[in-house]
N, C-alpha and C positions, 0 to 999 in steps of 0.2 A: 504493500500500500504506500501509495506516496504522502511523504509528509507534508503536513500545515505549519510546520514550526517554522516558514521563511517566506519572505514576500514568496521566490521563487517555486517554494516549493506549494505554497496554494494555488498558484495560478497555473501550473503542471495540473493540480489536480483537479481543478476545474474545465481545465480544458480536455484532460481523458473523459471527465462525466460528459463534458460536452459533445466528446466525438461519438457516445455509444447512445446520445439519449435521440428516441425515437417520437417526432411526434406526428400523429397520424392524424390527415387534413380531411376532409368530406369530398366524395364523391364530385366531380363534376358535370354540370349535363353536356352529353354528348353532342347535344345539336347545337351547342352555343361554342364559338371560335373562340380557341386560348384567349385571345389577344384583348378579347370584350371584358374577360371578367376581371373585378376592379378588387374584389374583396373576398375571402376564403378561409371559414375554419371551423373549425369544431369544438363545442366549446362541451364539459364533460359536467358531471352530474358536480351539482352546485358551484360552477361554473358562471364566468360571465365576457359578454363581450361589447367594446364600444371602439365605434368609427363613425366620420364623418363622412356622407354619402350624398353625392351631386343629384342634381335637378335631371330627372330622366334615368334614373338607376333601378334596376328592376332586381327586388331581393327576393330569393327562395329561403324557407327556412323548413327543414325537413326534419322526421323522426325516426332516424333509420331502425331503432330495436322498438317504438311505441310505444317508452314510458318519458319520453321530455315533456318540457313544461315550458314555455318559450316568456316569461315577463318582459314584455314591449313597453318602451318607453322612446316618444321621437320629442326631439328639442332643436329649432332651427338655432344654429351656430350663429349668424350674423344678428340673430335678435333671441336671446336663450328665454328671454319670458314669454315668448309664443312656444306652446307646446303643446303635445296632445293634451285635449280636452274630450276624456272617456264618457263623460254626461252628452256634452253636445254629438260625439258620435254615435250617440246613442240612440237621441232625441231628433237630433234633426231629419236623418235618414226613416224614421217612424219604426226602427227595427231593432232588437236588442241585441239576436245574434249574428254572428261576424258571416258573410258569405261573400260568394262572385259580385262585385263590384260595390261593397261595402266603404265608404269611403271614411277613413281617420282624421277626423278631424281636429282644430288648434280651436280656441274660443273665439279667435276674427273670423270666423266662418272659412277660413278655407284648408284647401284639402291638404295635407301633407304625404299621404299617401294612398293609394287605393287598393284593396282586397281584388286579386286580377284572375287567382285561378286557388281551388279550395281540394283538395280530396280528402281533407280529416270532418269534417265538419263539427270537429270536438275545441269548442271555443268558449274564453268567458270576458263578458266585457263589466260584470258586476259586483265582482270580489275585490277585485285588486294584490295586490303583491303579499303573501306574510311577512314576519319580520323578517325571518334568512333573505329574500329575495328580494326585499326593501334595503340592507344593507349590503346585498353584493351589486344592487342598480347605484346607493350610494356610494362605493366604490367608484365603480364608473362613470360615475359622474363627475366625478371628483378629478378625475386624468382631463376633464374638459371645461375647470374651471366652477362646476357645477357645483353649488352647498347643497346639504339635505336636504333645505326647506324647496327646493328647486324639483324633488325626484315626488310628485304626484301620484297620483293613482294609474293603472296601468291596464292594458288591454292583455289577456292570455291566451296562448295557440296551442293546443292540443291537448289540455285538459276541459270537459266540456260540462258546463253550468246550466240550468233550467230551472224554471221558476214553476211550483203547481202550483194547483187553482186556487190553493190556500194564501201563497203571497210565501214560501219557503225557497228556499234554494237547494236545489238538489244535485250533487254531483254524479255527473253522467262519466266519466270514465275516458279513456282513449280510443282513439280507432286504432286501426291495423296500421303494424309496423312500415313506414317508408311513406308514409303521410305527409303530404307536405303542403306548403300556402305560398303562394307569389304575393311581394307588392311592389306596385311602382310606385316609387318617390317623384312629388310633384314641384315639392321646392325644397335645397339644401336640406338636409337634417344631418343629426348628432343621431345614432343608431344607438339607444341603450338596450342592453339584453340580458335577463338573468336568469338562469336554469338551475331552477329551485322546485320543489313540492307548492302546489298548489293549497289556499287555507283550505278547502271543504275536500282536498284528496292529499292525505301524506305521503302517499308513496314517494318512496326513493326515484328520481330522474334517471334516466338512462340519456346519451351523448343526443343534442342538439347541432344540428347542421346549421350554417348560414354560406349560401354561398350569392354575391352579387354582380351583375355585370351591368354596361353602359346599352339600354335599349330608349334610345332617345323618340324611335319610331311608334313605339305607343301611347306616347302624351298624345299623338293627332288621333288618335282611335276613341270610338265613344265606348264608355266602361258600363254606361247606366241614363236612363233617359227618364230618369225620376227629375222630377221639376228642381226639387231641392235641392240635388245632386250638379245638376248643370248651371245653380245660382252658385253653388259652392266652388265650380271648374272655373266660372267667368270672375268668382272674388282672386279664386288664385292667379289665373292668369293676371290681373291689373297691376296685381302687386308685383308679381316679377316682371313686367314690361317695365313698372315704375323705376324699379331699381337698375334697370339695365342703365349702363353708361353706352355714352355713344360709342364709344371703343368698342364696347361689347356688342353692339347692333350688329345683325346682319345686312 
């Protein structure tokens, strides 16, 4: 064994851990070109992960074994006090649970990202984070500048929530293994992500996938022809035209 007793000899020993330590990324999709994808990993049972992710980024977040738990948290970077607002995506859309063209919305009405493709339909938008997964979002929050009081309530993917007739909450369980949700990001965000047990399901997490690439071609695509939904597309767009510098104009 190599010794710590010398600058030189810890940093020998750090770098042998280094050379055998294996860490294993998420699957990529095959139909999407190396060259697209911007962000990539896997994050492991109470785990978390945070990046900053462009306007037109299309994220998949997947369950390859069918016990993750994905605590979503988006915060635009250039203005961190606009962020998701789990009430008003709740509210606005007239729909509690998350599906095909679900739109996330911030409290100025606009979209930050959109719900684009579903195969788990195991989602909760009405728990919010426990404590473990309140404090690994305020971790990562924190790499971006982010205090506690900044990490809100939060949207969940793959554990699924329902309400009976009584006004209870009941948890509905996971789908099948290799489950996954796409979304497109509509303006800049801060990607928080915490892979924790759910309050109303404690099972132990199994690894969570994030994998994102640059799909600029689906911001022109209509996601949802709900009235509400397309006052919510035309708040977003003004706002980032607003911000655009003329450098930046096409």
């Amino acid at each position: 064994m190599t010794s710590t007793a010398s600058t030189e000899g810890a940093r020998a020993h750090a770098r042998s851990q280094a050379a055998t330590a294996a860490v294993e990324g998420p699957a990529l999709p095959a139909d999407i070109e190396t060259a697209r994808i911007t962000f990539a990993q896997r994050i492991p049972r109470d785990g978390y992960a945070n990046v900053v992710l462009g306007r037109g980024t299309r994220i998949r977040l997947s369950d390859p074994a069918g016990a993750a738990c994905a605590h979503l948290l988006l915060v635009r970077p250039d203005a961190p006090w606009e962020r998701l607002n789990v009430a008003d995506t709740v509210k606005v859309p007239w729909q509690a649970y998350l599906g095909d063209g679900h739109p996330l919305l911030s409290d100025q009405g606009r979209i930050l990202a959109t719900v684009l493709a579903d195969t788990s339909g195991s989602h909760d938008t009405l728990c919010g984070p426990a404590a473990e997964a309140r404090q690994l979002l305020r971790l990562a929050g924190a790499k971006h500048g982010l205090e506690p009081r900044d990490i809100g309530p939060t949207v969940s993917f793959f554990r699924g929530v329902r309400v009976a007739s009584d006004g209870a909450l009941t948890a509905t369980g996971s789908a099948a293994p290799g489950s996954s949700v796409d979304l497109l990001v509509h303006l800049p965000v801060i990607l928080l992500v915490a892979n924790a047990a759910h309050p109303l399901d404690d099972r132990a997490t199994t690894d969570l996938d994030i994998v994102a690439w640059a799909a600029p071609e689906d911001l022109g695509r209509t996601h949802s022809s709900d009235p509400e939904y397309q006052r919510a597309v035309n708040n977003t767009e003004r706002a980032w035209t607003a911000a655009l510098t003329l450098e930046a104009r096409p």
